[in-house]
N, C-alpha and C positions, 0 to 999 in steps of 0.2 A: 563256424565262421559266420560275419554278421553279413550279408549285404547291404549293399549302401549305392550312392549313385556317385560318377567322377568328380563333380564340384565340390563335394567332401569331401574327396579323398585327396584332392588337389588343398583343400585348405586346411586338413592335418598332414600334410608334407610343408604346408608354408609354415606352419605350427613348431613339426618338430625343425624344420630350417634355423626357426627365429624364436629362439626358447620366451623372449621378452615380450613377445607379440600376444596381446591376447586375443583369445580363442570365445567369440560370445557363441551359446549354445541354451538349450531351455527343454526341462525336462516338460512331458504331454500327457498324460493318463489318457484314457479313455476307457469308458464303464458301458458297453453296451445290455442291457438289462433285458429280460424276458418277454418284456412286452411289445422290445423294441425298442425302446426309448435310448438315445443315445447322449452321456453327457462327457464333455471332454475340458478337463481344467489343465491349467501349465501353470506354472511356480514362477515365474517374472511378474515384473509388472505391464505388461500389455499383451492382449489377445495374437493369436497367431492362428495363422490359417496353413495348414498341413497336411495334400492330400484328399483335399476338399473340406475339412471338418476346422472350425473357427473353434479352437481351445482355447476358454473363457479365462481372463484373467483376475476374475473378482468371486471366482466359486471358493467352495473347500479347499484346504492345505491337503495335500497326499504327500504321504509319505515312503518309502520301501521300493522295495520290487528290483533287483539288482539283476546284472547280467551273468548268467554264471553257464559255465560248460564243462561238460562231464562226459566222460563215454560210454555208453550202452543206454537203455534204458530205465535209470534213476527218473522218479517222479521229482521233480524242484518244487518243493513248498515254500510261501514267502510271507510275511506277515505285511499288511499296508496299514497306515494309520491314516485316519480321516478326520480333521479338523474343520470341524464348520459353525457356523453362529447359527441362530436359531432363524433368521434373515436369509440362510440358504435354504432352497424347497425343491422339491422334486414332485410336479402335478398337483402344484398346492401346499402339500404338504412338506413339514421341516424333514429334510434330509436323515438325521438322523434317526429322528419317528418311523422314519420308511426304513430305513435299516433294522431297525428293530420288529418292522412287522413284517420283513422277510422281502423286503423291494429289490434289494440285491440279491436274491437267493439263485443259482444257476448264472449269474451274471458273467458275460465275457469280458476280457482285462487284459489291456497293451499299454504300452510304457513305450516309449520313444523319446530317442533326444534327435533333437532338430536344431541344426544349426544356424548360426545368421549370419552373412556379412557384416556386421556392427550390432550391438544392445538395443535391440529396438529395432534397426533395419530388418531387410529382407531376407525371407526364408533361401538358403543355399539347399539344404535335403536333408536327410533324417535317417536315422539306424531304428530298426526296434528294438530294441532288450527285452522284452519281457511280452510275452503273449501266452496268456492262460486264462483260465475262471474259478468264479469264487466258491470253496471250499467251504470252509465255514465262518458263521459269525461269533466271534471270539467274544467281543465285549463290546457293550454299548452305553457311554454314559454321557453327564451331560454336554460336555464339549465333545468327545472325539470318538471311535468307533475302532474296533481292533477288528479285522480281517483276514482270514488264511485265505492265501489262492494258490491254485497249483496248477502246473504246467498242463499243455494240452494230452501228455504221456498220462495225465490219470484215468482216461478214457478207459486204459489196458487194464485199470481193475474194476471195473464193471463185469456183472455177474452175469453171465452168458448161460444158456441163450435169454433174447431178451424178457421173454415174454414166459413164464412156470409157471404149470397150474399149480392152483389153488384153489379154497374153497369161495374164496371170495372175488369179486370182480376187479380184474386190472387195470378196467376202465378210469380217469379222472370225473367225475361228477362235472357236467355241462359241458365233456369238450365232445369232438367230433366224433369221438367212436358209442359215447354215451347216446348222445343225439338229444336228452334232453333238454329244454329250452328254458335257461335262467329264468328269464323274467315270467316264465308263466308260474313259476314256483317262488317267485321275490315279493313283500310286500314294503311298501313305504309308511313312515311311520314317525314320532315324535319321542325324545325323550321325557315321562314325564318327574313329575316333581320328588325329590326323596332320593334320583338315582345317584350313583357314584361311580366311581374309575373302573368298577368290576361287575356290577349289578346293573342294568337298566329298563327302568320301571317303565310298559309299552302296552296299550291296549291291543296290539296287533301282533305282539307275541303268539306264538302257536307253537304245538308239541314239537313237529315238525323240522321248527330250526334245530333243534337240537343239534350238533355237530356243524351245522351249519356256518353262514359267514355275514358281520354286519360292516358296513361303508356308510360312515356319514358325510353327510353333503354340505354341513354348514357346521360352525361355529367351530370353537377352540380343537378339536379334533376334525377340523373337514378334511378329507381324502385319507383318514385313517384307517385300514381293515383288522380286524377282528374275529379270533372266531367263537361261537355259541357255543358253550360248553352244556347250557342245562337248559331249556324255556319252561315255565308255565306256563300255559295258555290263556293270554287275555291278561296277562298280570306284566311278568318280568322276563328277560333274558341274562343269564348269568353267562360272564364271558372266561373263558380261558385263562387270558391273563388280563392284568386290566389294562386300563387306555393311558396313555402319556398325560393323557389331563384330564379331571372332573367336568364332564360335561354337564352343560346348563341346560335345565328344563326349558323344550320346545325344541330344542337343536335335531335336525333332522337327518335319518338314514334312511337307509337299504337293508333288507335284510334276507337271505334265502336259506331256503331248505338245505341239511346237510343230510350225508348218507352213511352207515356204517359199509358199504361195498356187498350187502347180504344179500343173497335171491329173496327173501322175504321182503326185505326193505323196498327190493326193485320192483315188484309186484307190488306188493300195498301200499305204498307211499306214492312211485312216482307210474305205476304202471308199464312197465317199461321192462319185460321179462325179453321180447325179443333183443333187446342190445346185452343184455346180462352177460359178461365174459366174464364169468366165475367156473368152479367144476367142483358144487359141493357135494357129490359123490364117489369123489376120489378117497380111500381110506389113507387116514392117517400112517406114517412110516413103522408106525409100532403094531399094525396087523397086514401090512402089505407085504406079503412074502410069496 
């Protein structure tokens, strides 16, 4: 059962009263992303305010996400399609590019219909249908983006307990249990001449990024991340996958150290053996008996 508030429920009784009468209504997305960011589009032609949150009426087309109910615990997976021009951005950057370099990854996702007294009039109240996050990224091409999300029941197949040893560290590279400090391991830097969508050629390349992660700050890929598949030192950084676009020599990044999760790595690289949450002395399951 959905809840809802009376003034809806009073204007689908006027609805089903007066079969002729129509019923204005407007679907709401909302994408709350990892970092925080929140973006919320609606499929009419004019912004609506629901809840406190102003859903934009000139972002991306969405598509999907239906209301469905079931008894017990079924996960509901739902594909959403995302149509946007290349004039939609997210932090700069074209919405989809961020799609692709994993912007929506972990992202929370509600679907609401929100009614109106008239097309365009004022908000009456709203139902949600749909409240889950996103699953995976199915496809990304040049107009539109294919999306699985699934309901907030997928939680239940997370692998418990949270936290298994291993030989390697569980920690995330620069977050709060790591402790080490980005930017003391990040260098800035130029693209230079000769580079292309996979390769870029940097005097300030070092062994170090290796695995690592680059963010440029200007030109045709600004606000793009990346990550460092291979560096030479002093020469180039080879990337994972390549960039949405041929970046122009001079165009400028960011670039930092990445970590294989190794006690050695923690030690030589960033010094940092007290945060180490790895356990590489635990034997393998094929002599632990």
């Amino acid at each position: 059962m959905k809840s809802t508030t009376t003034p809806v429920l009073a204007a689908l009784n006027a609805a089903r009263a007066a079969p002729d009468a129509p019923l204005a209504f407007a679907e709401c997305f909302t994408f709350t992303l990892a970092t925080g960011t929140v973006l919320a589009w609606t499929n009419i032609d004019a912004p609506i305010t629901y809840n406190g949150v102003t859903f934009s009426a000139t972002g991306p087309l969405v598509q999907g996400l239906k209301s469905k109910s079931s008894i017990g615990l079924e996960v509901d997976k739902q594909q959403v399609i995302i149509a946007a021009r290349p004039t939609d951005l997210i932090s700069g950057a074209p919405i989809l590019n961020a799609i692709r370099q994993g912007a929506f990854d972990g992202a929370i996702v509600q679907r609401d219909r929100v009614f109106l007294a008239s097309l365009g009039g004022a908000v009456i109240g709203g139902v949600t249908l749909f409240h889950g996050r996103v699953a995976t990224i199915d496809s990304v091409g040049r107009t539109q983006a294919q999306i699985t999300v699934a309901s907030d029941l997928v939680v239940l197949d997370y692998d418990m307990p949270h936290n298994l040893y291993s030989p390697t560290c569980v920690h995330t590279l620069y977050d709060s249990g790591c402790g080490v400090i980005r930017g003391a391991f990040s260098a800035s830097g130029t693209v230079g001449a000769g580079s292309t969508a996979g390769l870029i050629n940097t005097s300030v390349a070092a062994a170090g990024h290796a695995q690592g992660s680059i963010v440029f700050t200007s030109g045709v890929n600004a606000n793009v991340r990346a990550t460092v598949k291979k560096a030479v030192a002093g020469a180039s950084l080879s990337l994972m996958y390549p960039l949405p676009s041929t970046p122009a020599a001079g165009d400028a990044f960011t670039v930092a150290f990445g970590c294989d999760h190794t006690r050695g790595t923690c030690q030589a690289k960033f010094a940092n053996l007290n945060n180490f949450r790895g356990f590489p002395f635990v034997p393998p399951p094929q002599i632990a008996y």
